[in-house]
PAVEXLUM-560810 format. One record per residue (C-alpha): residue number from 1; residue in three letters; y, x, z; chain. Coordinates in nm, 3 decimals. Each point is the difference from the previous one (the first is absolute). Example, Ala and Ser with C-alpha at 12.3 -4.5 7.8 and 13.67 -1.06 7.14 Angstrom:
# residues 2
1_ala_-0.450_1.230_0.780_A
2_ser_0.344_0.137_-0.066_A
END
This chain:
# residues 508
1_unk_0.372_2.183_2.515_A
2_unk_0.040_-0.267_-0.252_A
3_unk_-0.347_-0.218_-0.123_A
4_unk_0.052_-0.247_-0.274_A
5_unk_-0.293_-0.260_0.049_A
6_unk_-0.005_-0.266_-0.313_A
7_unk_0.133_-0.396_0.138_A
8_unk_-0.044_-0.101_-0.404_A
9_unk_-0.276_-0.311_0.056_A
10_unk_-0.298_0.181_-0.187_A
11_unk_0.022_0.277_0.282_A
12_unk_0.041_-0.265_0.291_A
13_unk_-0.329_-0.169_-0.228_A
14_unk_-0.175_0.303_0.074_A
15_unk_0.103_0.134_0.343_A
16_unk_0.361_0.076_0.009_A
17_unk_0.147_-0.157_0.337_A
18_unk_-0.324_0.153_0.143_A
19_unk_0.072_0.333_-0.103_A
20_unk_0.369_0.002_0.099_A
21_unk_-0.030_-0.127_0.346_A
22_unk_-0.272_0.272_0.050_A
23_unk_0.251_0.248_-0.162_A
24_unk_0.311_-0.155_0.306_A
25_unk_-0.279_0.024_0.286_A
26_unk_-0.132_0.341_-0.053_A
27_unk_0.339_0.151_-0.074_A
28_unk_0.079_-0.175_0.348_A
29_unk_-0.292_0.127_0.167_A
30_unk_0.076_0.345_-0.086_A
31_unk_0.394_0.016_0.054_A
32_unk_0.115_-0.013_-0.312_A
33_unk_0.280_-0.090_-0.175_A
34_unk_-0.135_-0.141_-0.324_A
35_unk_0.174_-0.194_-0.299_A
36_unk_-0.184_-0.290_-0.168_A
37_unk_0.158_-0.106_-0.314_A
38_unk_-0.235_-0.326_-0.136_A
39_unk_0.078_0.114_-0.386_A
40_unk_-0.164_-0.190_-0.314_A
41_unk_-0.300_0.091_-0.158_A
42_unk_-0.037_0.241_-0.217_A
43_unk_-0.226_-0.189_-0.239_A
44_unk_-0.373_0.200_0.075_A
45_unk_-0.163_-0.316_0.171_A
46_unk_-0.333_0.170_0.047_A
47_unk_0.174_0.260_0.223_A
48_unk_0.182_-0.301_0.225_A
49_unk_0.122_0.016_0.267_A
50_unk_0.127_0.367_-0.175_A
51_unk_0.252_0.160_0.301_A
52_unk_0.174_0.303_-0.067_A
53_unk_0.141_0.266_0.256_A
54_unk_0.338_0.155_-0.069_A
55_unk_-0.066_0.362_0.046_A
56_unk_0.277_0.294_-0.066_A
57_unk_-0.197_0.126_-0.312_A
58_unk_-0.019_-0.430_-0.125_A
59_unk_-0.121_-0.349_0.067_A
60_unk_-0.407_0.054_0.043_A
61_unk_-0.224_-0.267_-0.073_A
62_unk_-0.322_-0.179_0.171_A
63_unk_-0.242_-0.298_-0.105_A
64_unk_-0.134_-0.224_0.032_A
65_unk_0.102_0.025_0.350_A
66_unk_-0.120_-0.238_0.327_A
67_unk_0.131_-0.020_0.309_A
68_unk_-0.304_0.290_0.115_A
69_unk_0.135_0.255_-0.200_A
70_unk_0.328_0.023_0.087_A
71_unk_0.009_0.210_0.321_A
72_unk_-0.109_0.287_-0.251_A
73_unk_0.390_-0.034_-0.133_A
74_unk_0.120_0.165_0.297_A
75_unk_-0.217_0.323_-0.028_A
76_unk_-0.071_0.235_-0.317_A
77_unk_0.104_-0.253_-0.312_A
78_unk_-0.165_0.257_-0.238_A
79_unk_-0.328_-0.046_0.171_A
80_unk_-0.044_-0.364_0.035_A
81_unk_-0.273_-0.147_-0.194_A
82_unk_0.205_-0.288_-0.191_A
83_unk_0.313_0.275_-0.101_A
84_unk_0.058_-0.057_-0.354_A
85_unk_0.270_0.205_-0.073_A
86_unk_0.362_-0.069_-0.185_A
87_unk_-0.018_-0.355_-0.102_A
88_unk_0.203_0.107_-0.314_A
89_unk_-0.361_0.287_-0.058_A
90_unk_-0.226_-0.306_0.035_A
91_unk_-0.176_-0.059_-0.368_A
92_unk_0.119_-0.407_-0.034_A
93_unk_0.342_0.075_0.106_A
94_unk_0.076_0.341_-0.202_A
95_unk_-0.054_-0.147_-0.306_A
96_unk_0.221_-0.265_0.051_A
97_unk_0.347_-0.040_-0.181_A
98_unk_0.210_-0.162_0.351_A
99_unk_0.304_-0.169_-0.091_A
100_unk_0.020_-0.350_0.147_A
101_unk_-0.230_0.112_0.240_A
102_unk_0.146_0.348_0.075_A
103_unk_0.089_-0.091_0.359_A
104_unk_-0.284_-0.254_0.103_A
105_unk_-0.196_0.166_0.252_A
106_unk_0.269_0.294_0.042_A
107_unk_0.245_-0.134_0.198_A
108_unk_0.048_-0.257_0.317_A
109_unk_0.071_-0.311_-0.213_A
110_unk_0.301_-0.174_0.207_A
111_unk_0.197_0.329_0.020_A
112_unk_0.265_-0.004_-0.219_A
113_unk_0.094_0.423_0.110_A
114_unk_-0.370_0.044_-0.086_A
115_unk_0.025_-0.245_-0.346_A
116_unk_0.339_0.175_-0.098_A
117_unk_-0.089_0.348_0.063_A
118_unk_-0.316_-0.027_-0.268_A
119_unk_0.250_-0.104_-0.224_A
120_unk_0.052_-0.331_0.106_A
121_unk_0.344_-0.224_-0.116_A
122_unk_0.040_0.273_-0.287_A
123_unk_-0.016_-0.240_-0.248_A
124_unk_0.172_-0.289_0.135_A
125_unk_0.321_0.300_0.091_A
126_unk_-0.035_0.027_-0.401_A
127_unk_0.014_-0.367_-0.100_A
128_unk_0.332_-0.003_0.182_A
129_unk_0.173_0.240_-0.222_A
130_unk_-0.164_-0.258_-0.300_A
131_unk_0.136_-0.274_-0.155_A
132_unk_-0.259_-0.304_-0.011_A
133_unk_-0.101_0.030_-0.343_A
134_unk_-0.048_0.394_0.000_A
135_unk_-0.275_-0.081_0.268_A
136_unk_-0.176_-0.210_-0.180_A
137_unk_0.019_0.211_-0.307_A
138_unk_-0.167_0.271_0.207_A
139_unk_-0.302_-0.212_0.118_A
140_unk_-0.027_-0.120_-0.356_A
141_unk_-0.033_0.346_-0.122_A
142_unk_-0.224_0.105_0.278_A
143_unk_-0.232_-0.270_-0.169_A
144_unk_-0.129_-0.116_0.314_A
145_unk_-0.142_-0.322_-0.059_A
146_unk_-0.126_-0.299_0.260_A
147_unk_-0.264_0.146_0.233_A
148_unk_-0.142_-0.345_0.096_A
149_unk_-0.190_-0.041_-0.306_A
150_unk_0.150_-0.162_-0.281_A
151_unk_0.210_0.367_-0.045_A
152_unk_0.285_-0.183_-0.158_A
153_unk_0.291_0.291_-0.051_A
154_unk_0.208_-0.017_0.349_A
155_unk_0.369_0.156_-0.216_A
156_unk_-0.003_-0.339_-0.197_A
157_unk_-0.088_-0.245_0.304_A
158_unk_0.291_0.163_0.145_A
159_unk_0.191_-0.036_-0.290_A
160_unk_-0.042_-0.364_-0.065_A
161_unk_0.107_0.002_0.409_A
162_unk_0.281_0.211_-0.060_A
163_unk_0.171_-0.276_-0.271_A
164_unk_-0.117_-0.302_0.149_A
165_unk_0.287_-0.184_0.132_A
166_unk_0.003_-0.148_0.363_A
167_unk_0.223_0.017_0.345_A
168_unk_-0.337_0.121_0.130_A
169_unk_-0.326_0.228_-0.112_A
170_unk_-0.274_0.095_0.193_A
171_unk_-0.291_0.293_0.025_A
172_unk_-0.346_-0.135_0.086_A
173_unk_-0.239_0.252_0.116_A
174_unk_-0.347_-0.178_-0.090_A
175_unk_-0.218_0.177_0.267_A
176_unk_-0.227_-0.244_-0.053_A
177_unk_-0.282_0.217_-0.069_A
178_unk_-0.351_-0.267_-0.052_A
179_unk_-0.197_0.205_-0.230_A
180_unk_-0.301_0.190_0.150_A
181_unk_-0.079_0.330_-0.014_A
182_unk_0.398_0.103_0.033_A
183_unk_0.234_0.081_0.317_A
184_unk_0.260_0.246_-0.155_A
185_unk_0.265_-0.277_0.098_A
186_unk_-0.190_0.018_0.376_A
187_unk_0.034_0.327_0.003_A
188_unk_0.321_0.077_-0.109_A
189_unk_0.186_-0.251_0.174_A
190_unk_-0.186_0.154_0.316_A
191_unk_0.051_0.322_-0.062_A
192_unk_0.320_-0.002_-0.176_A
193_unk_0.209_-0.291_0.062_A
194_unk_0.368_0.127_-0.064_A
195_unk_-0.114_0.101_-0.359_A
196_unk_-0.054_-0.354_-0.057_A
197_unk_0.328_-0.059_0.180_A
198_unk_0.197_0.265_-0.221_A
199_unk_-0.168_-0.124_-0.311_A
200_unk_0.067_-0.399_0.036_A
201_unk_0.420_0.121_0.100_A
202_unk_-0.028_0.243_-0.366_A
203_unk_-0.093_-0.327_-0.143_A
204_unk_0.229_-0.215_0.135_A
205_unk_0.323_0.239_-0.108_A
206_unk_-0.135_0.004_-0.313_A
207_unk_-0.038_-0.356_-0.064_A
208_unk_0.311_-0.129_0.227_A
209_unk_-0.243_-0.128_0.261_A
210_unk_0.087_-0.033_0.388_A
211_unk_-0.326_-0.170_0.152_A
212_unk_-0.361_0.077_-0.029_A
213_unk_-0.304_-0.102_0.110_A
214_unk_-0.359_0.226_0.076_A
215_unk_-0.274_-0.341_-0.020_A
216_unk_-0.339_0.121_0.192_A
217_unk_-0.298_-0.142_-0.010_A
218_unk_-0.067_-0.113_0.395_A
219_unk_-0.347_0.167_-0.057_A
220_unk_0.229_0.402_0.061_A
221_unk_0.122_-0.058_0.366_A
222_unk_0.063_0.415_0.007_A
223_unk_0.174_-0.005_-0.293_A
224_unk_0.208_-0.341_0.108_A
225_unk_0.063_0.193_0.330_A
226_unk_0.123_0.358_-0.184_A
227_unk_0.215_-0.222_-0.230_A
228_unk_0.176_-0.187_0.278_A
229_unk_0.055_0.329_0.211_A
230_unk_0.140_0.197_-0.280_A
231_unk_0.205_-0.285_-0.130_A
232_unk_0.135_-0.014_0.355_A
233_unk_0.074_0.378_0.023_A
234_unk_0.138_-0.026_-0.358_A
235_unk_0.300_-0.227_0.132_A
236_unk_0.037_0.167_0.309_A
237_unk_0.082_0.305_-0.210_A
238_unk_0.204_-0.095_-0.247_A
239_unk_-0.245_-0.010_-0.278_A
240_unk_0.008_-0.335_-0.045_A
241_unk_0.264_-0.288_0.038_A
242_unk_0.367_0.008_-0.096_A
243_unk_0.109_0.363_-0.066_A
244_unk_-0.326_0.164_-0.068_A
245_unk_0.041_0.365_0.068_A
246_unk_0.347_-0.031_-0.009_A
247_unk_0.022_-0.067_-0.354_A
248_unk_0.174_-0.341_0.014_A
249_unk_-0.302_-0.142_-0.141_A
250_unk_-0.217_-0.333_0.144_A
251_unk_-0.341_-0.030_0.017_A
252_unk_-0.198_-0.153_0.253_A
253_unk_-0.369_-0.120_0.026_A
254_unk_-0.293_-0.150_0.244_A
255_unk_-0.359_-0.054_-0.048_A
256_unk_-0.182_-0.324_-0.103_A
257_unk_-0.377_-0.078_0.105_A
258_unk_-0.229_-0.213_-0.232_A
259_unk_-0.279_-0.160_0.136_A
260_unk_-0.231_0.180_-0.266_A
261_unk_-0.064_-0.235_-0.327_A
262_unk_-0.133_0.261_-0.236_A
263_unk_0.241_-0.191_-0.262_A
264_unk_0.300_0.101_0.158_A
265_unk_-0.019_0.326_-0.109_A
266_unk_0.099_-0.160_-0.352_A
267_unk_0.427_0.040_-0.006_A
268_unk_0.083_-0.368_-0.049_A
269_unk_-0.274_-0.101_0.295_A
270_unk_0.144_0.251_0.197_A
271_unk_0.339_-0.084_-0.045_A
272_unk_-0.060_-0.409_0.080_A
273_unk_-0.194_0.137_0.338_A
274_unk_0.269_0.212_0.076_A
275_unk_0.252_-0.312_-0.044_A
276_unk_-0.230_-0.221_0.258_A
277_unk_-0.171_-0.178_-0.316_A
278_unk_-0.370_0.008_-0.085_A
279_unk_-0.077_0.287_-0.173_A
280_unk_-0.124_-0.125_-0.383_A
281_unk_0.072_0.170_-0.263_A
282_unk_0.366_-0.045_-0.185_A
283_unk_-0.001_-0.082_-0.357_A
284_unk_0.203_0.290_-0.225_A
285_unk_0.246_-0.030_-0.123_A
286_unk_0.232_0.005_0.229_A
287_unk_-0.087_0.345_0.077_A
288_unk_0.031_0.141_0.342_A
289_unk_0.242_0.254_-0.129_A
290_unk_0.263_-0.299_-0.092_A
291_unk_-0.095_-0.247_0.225_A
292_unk_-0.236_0.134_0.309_A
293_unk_0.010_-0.105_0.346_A
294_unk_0.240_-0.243_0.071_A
295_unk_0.106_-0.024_-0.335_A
296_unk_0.135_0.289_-0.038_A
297_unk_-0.050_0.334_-0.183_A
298_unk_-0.244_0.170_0.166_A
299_unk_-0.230_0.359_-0.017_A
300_unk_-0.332_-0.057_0.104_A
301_unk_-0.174_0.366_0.006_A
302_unk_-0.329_0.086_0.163_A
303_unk_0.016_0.296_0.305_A
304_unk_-0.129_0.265_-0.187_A
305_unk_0.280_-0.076_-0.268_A
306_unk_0.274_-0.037_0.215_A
307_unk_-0.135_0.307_0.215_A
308_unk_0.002_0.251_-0.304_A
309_unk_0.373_-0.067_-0.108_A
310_unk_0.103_0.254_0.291_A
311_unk_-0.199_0.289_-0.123_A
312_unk_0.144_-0.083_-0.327_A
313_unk_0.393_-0.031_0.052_A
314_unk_-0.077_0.353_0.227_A
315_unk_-0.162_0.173_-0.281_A
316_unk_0.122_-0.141_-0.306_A
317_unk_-0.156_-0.249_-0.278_A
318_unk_-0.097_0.344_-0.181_A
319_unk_-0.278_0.114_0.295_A
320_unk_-0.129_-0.331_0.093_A
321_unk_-0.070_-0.101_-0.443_A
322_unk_-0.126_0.363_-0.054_A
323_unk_-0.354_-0.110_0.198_A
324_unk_-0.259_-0.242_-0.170_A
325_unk_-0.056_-0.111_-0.323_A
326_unk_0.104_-0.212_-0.264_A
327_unk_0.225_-0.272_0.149_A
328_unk_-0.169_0.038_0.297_A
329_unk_0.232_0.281_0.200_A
330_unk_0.010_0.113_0.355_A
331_unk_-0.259_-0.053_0.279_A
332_unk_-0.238_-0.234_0.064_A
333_unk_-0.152_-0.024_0.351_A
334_unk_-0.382_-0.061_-0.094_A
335_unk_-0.162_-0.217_0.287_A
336_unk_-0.358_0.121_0.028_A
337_unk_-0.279_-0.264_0.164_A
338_unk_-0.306_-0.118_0.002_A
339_unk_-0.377_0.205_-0.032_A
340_unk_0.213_0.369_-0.038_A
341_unk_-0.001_0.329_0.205_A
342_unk_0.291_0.047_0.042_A
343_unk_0.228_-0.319_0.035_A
344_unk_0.391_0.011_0.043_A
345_unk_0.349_0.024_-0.198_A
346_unk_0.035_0.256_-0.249_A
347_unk_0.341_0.024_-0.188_A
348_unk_0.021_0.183_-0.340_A
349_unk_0.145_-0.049_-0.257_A
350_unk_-0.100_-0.256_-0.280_A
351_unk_-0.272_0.151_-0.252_A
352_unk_-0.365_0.121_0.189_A
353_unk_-0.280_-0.219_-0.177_A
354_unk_-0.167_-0.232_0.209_A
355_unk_-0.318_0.213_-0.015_A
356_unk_0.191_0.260_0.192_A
357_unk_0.113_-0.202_0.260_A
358_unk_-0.301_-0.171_0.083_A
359_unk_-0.228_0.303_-0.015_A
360_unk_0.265_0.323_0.109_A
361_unk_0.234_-0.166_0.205_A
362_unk_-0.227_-0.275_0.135_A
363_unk_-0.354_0.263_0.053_A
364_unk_-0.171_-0.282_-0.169_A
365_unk_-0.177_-0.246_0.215_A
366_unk_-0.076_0.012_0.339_A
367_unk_-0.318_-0.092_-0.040_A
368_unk_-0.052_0.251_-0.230_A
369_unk_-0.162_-0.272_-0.294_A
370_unk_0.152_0.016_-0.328_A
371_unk_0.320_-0.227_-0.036_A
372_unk_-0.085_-0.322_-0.126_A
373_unk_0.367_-0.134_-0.079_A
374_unk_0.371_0.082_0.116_A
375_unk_0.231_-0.322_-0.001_A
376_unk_0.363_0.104_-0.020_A
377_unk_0.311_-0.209_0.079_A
378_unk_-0.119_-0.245_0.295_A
379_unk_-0.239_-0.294_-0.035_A
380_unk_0.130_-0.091_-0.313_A
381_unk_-0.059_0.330_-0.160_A
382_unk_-0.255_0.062_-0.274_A
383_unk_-0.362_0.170_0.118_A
384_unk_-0.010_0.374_-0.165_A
385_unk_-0.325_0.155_-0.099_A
386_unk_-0.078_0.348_-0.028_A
387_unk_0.046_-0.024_-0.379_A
388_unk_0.403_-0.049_0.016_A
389_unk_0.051_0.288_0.307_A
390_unk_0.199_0.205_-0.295_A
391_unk_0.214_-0.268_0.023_A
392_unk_0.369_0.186_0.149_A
393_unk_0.158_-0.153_0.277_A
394_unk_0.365_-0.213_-0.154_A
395_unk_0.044_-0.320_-0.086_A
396_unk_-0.007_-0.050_-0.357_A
397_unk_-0.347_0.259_-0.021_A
398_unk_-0.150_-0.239_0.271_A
399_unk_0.070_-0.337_-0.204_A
400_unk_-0.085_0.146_-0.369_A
401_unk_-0.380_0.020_0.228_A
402_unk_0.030_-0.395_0.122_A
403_unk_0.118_0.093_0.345_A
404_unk_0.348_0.061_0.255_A
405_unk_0.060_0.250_0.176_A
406_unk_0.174_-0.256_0.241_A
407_unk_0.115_0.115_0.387_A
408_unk_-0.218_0.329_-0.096_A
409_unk_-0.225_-0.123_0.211_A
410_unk_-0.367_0.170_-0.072_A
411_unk_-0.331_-0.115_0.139_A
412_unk_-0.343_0.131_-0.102_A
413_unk_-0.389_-0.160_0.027_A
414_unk_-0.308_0.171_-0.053_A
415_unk_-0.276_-0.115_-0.219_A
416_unk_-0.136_-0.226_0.252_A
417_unk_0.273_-0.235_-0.012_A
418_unk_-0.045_-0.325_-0.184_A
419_unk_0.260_-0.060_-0.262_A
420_unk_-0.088_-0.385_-0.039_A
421_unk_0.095_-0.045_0.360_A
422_unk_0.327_0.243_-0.028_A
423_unk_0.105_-0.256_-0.284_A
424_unk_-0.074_-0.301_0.224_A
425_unk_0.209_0.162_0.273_A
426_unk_0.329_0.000_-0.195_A
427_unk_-0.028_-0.322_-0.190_A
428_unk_-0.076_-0.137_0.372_A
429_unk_0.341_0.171_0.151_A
430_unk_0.154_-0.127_-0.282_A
431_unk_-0.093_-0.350_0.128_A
432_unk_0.074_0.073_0.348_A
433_unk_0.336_0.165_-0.066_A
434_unk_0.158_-0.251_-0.261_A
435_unk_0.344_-0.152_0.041_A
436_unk_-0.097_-0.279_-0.177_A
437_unk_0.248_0.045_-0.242_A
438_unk_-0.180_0.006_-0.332_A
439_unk_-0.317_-0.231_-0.067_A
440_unk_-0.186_0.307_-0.182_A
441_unk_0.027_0.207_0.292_A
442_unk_-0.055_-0.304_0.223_A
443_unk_-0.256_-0.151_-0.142_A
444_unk_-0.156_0.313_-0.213_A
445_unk_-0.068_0.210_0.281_A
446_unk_-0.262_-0.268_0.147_A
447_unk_-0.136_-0.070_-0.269_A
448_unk_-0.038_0.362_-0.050_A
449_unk_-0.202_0.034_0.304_A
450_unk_-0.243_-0.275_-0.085_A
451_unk_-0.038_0.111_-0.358_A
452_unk_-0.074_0.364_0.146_A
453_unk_-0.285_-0.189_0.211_A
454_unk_-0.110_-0.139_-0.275_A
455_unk_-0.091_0.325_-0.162_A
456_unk_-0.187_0.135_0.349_A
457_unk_-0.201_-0.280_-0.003_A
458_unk_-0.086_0.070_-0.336_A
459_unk_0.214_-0.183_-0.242_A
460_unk_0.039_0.159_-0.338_A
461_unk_0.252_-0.275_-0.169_A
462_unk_0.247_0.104_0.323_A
463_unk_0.056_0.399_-0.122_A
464_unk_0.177_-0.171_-0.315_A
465_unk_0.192_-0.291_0.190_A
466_unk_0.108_0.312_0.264_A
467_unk_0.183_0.150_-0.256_A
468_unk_0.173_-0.249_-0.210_A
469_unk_0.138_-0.107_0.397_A
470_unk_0.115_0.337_0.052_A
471_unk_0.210_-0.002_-0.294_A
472_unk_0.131_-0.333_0.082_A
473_unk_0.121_0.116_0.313_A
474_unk_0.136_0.338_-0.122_A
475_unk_0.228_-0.195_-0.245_A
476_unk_0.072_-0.315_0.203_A
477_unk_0.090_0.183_0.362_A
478_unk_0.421_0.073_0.072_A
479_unk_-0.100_0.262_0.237_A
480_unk_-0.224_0.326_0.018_A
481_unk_-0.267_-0.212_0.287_A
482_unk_-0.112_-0.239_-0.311_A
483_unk_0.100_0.218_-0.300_A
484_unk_-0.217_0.333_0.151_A
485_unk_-0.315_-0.157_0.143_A
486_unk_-0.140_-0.005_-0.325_A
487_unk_0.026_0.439_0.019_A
488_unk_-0.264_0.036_0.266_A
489_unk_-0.230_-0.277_-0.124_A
490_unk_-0.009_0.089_-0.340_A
491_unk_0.007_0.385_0.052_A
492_unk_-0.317_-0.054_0.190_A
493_unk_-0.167_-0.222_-0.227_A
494_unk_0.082_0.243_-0.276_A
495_unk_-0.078_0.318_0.142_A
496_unk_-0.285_-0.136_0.216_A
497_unk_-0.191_-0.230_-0.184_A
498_unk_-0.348_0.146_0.138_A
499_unk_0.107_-0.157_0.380_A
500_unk_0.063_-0.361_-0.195_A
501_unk_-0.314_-0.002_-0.220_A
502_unk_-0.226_0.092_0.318_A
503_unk_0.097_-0.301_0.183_A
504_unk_-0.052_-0.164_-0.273_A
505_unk_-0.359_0.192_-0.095_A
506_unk_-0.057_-0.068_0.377_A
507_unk_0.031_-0.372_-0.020_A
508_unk_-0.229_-0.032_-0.268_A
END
């Protein structure tokens, strides 16, 4: 008997240790031999801890499960009160397009027999019968394009890599993932680990690299853990280090830990805290691409990026650019948070307006009030209001409305929230998380806070003063923490100007 009980950290969060020691005890009480295989998640957070028995018909699911409910496991599965069926039948999931996420939840995440035999390494087995530049030439034309946010085309960051000159080149993993609202890195570095692995060795054949580097935030201990393990096993098996897979090819990697500056999820920050420095923002040019960490040429990709390039070189540039829209093609794992029913990761492909989301995928709030706002793209992403929901889901579509569409991260508020104090909130992280780099971000972002006072307290010369120091700081800023402040601030004084003019109407 085989039981697959969820060790990503949202299922721990919620019960997960709980559920599998009760899952080791009762199967010892009664004699069995049972099978626990601590797997990812599969993204439904409102069914965590979600365990699944491996039946000879298929893999059955239960949730939210606590350590109570488990003894019913052992007896009739069909009759037990939190059976939910095929994961792949479940609503959220079936209408998912799983491509970077196909095996996340599926399969025992530091077994590379489990990893290869759902089509594991079949990429990376291509890229060896490639020369350098063919690979990048397929990622180009798969258009997949930097998942991190700025969604800067990955084909020519490679290619500026792949001519660079230097004894030495590197591929930096920034796992760095700050913004709130997401965890698709989390999740897939916990669930999936060798496809970051296979993606970051594709990368570094196709650019002539032969080191890399995964930087995580210190805030992801399971994810730091996974990473080590599987970078461990990866060496141990051949998969990394001189002769990769026998194909006469060197690559080898280990994991970096930052000690969680939201900053350094910027490249050129990342890069001078991955070199021992203080993680500030770089001035550009030099790029990264030509001169990175130490110096030298360097690809700096975010998880999700570097993740999706074995899906592609397995199915072909053709499959992955036939899904999304415009020049936004593939997947994008939406990261659903905040007041919603039904909160999780939901990968599809690029397109589905925002309305959609919110109200199909999402159920709409939790509370069941009427959605006051959606911000997309972390704290620095604009606030939506209802009236832009027909807004589709791809980068250019989301800017031509003001906003990013960032990490994809997606949180939703109800009409009780206050949009005043949502704006004060990210001009005062802003202050907080500042390198210190750049005097508008600096020095903007405070006085951004008090001028945001101001206007609670009733001041109506501030609303004008708010805005010409947005635009200050949107010009004057070298990195997105200065330059994208101004989204979520001005987005809410825009689309919100009722929560402004009461504090004001209440002062007087």
């Amino acid at each position: 008997m085989k039981i697959f009980v969820p060790a990503d950290a949202a299922a721990k969060a919620l019960g997960g240790d709980a559920v599998a020691d009760a899952v080791r005890a009762e199967a010892d009480r009664r004699g069995m031999d049972v099978v626990i295989v601590r797997n990812g998640s599969r993204g439904m957070i409102w069914l965590e801890p979600l365990v699944e028995v491996e039946t000879a018909a298929s893999r059955v699911a239960f949730g939210p499960m606590q350590a109570d409910d488990v003894a019913g496991l052992f007896d009739d599965v069909a009759a037990h009160p939190k059976a939910l069926g095929r994961v792949e039948d479940i609503p959220f999931f079936a209408r998912q397009t799983r491509l970077t996420f196909a095996r996340v939840g599926l399969i025992d995440p530091l077994s590379l027999d489990d990893y290869a035999a759902h089509g594991g390494l079949t990429g990376l087995r291509r890229a060896f019968e490639m020369l350098p530049a063919s690979i990048v030439a397929e990622v180009t034309q798969s258009g997949l394009r930097g998942r991190g946010g700025a969604g800067f085309p990955t084909g020519i960051k490679w290619n500026t890599v792949l001519g660079a000159p230097g004894p030495q080149k590197y591929i930096v993993c920034n796992a760095d993932e700050g913004d709130s609202g997401t965890f698709a890195d989390r999740m897939l570095m916990e669930g999936d680990p060798f496809c970051l692995i296979e993606g970051m060795i594709i990368a570094g054949i196709a650019v002539g690299a032969t080191k890399g580097f995964v930087y995580i935030r210190s805030e992801y201990p399971d994810a730091i853990a996974v990473m080590q393990a599987a970078v461990a096993l990866a060496r141990e098996c051949g998969m990394l280090g001189s002769d990769v897979l026998g194909s006469g090819l060197t690559f080898d990697m280990e994991v970096r830990v930052g000690a969680g500056a939201y900053v350094c999820g910027e490249e050129t920050s990342l890069l001078n805290s991955l070199e021992g420095k203080r993680g500030v923002v770089r001035a550009k040019p030099p790029l990264p691409a030509l001169e990175g960490f130490m110096g030298r040429p360097t690809v700096v990709n975010n998880v999700i990026s570097l993740a999706s390039v074995p899906v592609i070189m397995a199915k072909g540039a053709a499959h992955y650019a036939a899904l999304g829209l415009g020049r936004s093609r593939g997947t994008i794992p939406l990261q659903i948070a905040g007041n919603v029913q039904f909160g999780g990761l939901f990968e599809t492909g690029f397109g589905l307006s925002l309305g959609e989301i919110v109200n199909d995928i999402a159920g709409g709030t939790a509370t069941g009030r009427p959605v006051k706002a959606v911000q997309v793209g972390g704290p620095l992403g604009a606030y939506f209001p209802q009236s832009k929901f027909a807004t589709p889901f791809g980068y250019e579509e989301f800017d031509g409305q003001g906003g990013l569409i960032g990490h994809a991260g997606i949180v939703v508020f109800d009409d009780r929230t206050d949009m005043l104090g949502m704006a004060r909130f990210a001009m005062e992280f802003c202050a907080v998380e500042s390198c210190g780099k750049c005097t508008p971000c600096r020095i903007g972002a405070v006085r951004g806070v008090e001028t945001i006072d101001r206007i609670a307290a009733g001041d109506k010369s501030a609303i004008p003063l708010l805005t010409d120091l947005c635009e200050t700081m949107k010009d004057g800023s070298l990195c997105a923490l200065g330059g994208f402040t101004p989204f979520p601030v001005m987005s809410a004084l825009t689309h919100f100007p009722d929560d402004f003019h009461a504090m004001k109407e209440a002062a007087e």
